[in-house]
C-alpha positions as CSV (number, residue, x, y, z in Angstrom):
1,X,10.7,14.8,101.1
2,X,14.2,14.3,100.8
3,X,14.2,10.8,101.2
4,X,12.5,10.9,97.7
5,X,13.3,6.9,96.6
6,X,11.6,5.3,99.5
7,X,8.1,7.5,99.2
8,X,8.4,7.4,95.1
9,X,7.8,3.5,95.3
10,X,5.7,4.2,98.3
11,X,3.2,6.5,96.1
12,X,3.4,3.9,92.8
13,X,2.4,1.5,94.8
14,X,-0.7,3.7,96.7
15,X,-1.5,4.3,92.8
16,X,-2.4,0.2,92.5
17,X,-4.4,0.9,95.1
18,X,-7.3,1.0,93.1
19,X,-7.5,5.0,94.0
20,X,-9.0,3.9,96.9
21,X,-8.7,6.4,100.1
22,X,-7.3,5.4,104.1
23,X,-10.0,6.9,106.5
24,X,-9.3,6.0,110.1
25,X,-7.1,5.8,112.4
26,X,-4.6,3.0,112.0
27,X,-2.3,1.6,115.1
28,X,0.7,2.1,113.7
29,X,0.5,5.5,114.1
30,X,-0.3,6.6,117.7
31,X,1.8,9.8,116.9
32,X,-1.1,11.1,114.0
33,X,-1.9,14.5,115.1
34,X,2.3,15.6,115.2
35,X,2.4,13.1,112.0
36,X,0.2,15.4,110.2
37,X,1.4,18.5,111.3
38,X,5.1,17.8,110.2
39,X,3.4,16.1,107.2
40,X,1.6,19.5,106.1
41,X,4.7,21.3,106.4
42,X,6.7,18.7,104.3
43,X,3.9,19.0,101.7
44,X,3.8,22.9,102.0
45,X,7.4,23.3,101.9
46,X,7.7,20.6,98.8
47,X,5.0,22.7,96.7
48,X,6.8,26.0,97.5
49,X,10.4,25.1,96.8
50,X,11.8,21.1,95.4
51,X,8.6,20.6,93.3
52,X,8.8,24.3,91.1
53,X,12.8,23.6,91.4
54,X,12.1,19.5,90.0
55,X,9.7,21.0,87.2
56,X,12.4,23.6,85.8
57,X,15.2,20.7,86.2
58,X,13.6,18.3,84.0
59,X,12.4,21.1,81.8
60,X,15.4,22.3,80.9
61,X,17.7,19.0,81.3
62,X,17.5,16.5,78.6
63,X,16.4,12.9,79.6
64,X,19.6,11.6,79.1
65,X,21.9,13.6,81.4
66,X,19.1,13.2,84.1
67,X,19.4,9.6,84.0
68,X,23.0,9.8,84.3
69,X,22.8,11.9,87.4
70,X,20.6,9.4,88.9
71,X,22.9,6.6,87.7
72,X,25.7,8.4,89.3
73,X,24.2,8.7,92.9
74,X,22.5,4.6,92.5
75,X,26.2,3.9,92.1
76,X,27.3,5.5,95.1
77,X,24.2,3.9,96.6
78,X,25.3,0.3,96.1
79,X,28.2,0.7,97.9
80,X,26.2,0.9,101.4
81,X,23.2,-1.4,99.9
82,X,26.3,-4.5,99.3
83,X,27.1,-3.6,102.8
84,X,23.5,-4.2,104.6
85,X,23.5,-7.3,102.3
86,X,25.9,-8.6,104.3
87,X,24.8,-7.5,108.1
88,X,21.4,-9.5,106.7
89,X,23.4,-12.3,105.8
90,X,22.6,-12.2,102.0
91,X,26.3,-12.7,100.8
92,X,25.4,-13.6,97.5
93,X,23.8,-10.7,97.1
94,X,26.1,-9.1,98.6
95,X,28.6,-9.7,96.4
96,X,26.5,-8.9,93.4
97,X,26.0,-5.5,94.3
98,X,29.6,-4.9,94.6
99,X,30.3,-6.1,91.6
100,X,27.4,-3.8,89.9
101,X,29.6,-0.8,91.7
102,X,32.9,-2.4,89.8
103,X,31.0,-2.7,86.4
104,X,29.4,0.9,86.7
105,X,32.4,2.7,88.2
106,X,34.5,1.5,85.2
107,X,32.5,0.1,82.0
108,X,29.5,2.6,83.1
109,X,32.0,5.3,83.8
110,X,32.0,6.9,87.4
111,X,28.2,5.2,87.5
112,X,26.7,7.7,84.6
113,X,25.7,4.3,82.8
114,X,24.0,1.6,84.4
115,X,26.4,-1.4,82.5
116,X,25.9,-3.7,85.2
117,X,21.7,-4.0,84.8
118,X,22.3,-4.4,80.6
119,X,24.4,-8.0,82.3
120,X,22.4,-9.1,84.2
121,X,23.2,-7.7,87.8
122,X,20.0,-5.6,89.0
123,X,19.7,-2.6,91.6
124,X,18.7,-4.0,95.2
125,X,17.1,-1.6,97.9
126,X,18.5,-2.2,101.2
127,X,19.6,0.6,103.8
128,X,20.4,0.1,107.8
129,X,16.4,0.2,108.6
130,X,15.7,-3.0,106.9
131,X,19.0,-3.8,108.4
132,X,17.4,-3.8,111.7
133,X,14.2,-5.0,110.7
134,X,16.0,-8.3,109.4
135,X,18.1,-8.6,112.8
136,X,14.2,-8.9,115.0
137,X,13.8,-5.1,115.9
138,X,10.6,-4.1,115.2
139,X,9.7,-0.8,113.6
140,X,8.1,1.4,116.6
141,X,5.5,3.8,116.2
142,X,5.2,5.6,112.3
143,X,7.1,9.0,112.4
144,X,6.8,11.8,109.5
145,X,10.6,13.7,109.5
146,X,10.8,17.0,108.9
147,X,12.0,17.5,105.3
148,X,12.5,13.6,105.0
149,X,9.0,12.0,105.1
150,X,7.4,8.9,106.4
151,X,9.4,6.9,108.5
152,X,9.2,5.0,112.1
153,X,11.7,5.1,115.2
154,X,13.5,2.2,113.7
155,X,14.2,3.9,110.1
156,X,14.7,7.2,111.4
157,X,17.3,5.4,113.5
158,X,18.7,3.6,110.5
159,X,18.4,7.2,108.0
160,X,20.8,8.2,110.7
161,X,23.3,5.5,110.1
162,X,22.3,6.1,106.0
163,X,23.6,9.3,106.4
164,X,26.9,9.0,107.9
165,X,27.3,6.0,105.7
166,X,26.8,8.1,102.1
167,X,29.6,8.2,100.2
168,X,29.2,11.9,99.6
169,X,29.3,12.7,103.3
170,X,32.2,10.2,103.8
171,X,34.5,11.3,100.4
172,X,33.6,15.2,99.7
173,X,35.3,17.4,102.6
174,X,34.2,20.6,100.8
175,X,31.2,21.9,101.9
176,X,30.0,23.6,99.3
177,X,30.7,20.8,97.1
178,X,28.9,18.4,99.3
179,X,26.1,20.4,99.7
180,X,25.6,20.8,96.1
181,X,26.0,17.4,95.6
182,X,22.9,16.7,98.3
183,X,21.0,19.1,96.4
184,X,21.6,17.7,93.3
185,X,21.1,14.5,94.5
186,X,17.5,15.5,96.1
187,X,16.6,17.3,93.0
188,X,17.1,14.3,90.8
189,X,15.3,12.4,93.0
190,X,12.1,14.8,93.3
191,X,12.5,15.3,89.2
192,X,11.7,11.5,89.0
193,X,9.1,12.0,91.7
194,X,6.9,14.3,89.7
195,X,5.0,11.8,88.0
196,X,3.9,9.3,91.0
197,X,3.1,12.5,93.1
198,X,0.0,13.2,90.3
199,X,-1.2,9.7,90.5
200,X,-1.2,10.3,94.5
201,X,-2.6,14.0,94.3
202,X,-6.0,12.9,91.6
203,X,-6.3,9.0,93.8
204,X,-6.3,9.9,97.4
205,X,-9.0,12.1,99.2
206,X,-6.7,11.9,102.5
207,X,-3.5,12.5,101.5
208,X,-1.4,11.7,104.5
209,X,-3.3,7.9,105.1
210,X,-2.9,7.3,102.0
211,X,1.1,7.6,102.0
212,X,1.4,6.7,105.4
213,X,-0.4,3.0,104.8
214,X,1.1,2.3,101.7
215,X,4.8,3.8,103.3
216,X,4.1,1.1,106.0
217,X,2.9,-1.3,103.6
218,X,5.6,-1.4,101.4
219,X,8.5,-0.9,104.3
220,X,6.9,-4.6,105.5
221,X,8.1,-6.2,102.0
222,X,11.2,-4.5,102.0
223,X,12.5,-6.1,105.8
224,X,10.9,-9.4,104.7
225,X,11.6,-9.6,101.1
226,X,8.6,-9.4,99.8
227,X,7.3,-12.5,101.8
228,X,6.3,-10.9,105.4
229,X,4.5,-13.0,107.3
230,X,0.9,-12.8,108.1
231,X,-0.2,-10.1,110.5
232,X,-2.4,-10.6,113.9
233,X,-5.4,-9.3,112.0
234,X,-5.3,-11.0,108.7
235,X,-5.4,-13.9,110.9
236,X,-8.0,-13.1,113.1
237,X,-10.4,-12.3,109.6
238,X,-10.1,-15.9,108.3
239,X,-12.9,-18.5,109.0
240,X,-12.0,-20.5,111.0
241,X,-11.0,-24.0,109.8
242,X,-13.0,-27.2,110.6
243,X,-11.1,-29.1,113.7
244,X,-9.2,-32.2,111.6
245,X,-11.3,-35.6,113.1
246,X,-9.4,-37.8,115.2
């Protein structure tokens, strides 16, 4: 739940689905029946408390001060995403994503304006889990966290190594402060979930398979750059191809 950015373009992209539903069991997920248990409470927890709390935020907040709180946290953001850039070797990119924390922090002021897209520089997703997945290790079993959502033992691993690498755990030694911050920071998030969490609730008649393949789905792209290779199976479908004569 927490981890709102990674299932927000998780449940846009279940939406293109064609509002399709996941039936079956899928062996990426050996874990299902604790899966869905920690998934249900996610859900009930979500429904009870962040989604009534998102609803009244962007109720009552105008639509431009929300999207200068999100701008705010995406700039703290960019400072750890221009670092994985460079642990995956992508120095150019690298060094645009610093440069979009430069132009924001100063031009965009503290990060509340997002100067650094209007020239040309565009946000990046990269965290320690692709990270890893870019370095060979592969992504272990599917794993729903408690309070943070779909992930697997590599990108829980890697939310770990997130975590102590935020900005707002590293800068803010008041814990009240920080702690408001997080939930600021989470209620943003949710507030911008709001919309994709309809398309998922009216599209899919099992709601967990339908996150959980599109999470994996999409986490694939991510580590390969939206070029990942073609798996065993999609392999295995394909006619087979006339031997070449000698």
């Amino acid at each position: 739940m927490v981890e709102v950015k990674r299932l927000c373009a998780a449940l846009l992209l279940a939406g293109s689905l064609a509002g399709c539903a996941t039936s079956g069991r899928n062996p990426a997920d050996p874990l299902e029946p604790l899966n869905r248990a920690v998934f249900g409470f996610n859900d009930v927890a979500d429904k009870a408390v962040l989604t009534p709390v998102a609803r009244a935020y962007r109720a009552v907040i105008p639509g431009f001060l929300r999207k200068g709180v999100s701008n705010f946290f995406s700039n703290l953001e960019d400072v750890w995403i221009s670092v994985n850039d460079v642990f995956q070797g992508k120095f150019q990119q690298g060094s645009e994503d610093f440069t979009r924390v430069i132009f924001n922090s100063t031009f965009g002021i503290a990060g509340i304006f997002d100067f650094a897209s209007d020239v040309g520089l565009p946000k990046h997703n990269e965290d320690f889990g692709q990270t890893l997945g870019s370095w060979g290790i592969t992504s272990g079993p599917y794993l729903v966290l408690p309070f943070f959502g779909p992930s697997t033992f590599r990108d829980g691993f890697g939310l770990l190594v997130d975590g102590r690498a935020d900005l707002v755990y590293r800068l803010v030694d008041d814990v009240p402060l920080r702690n408001s911050l997080y939930a600021t920071r989470a209620i943003s998030n949710r507030a911008n979930l709001l919309d994709a969490s309809s398309v998922l609730d009216q599209a899919a008649l099992d709601r967990y398979a339908f996150v959980r393949d599109a999470w994996l789905q999409r986490r694939r792209n991510l580590v390969y750059d939206g070029n990942p290779p073609r798996e065993k199976d999609d392999a295995d479908d394909e006619p087979e191809k006339d031997e070449p004569q000698k």
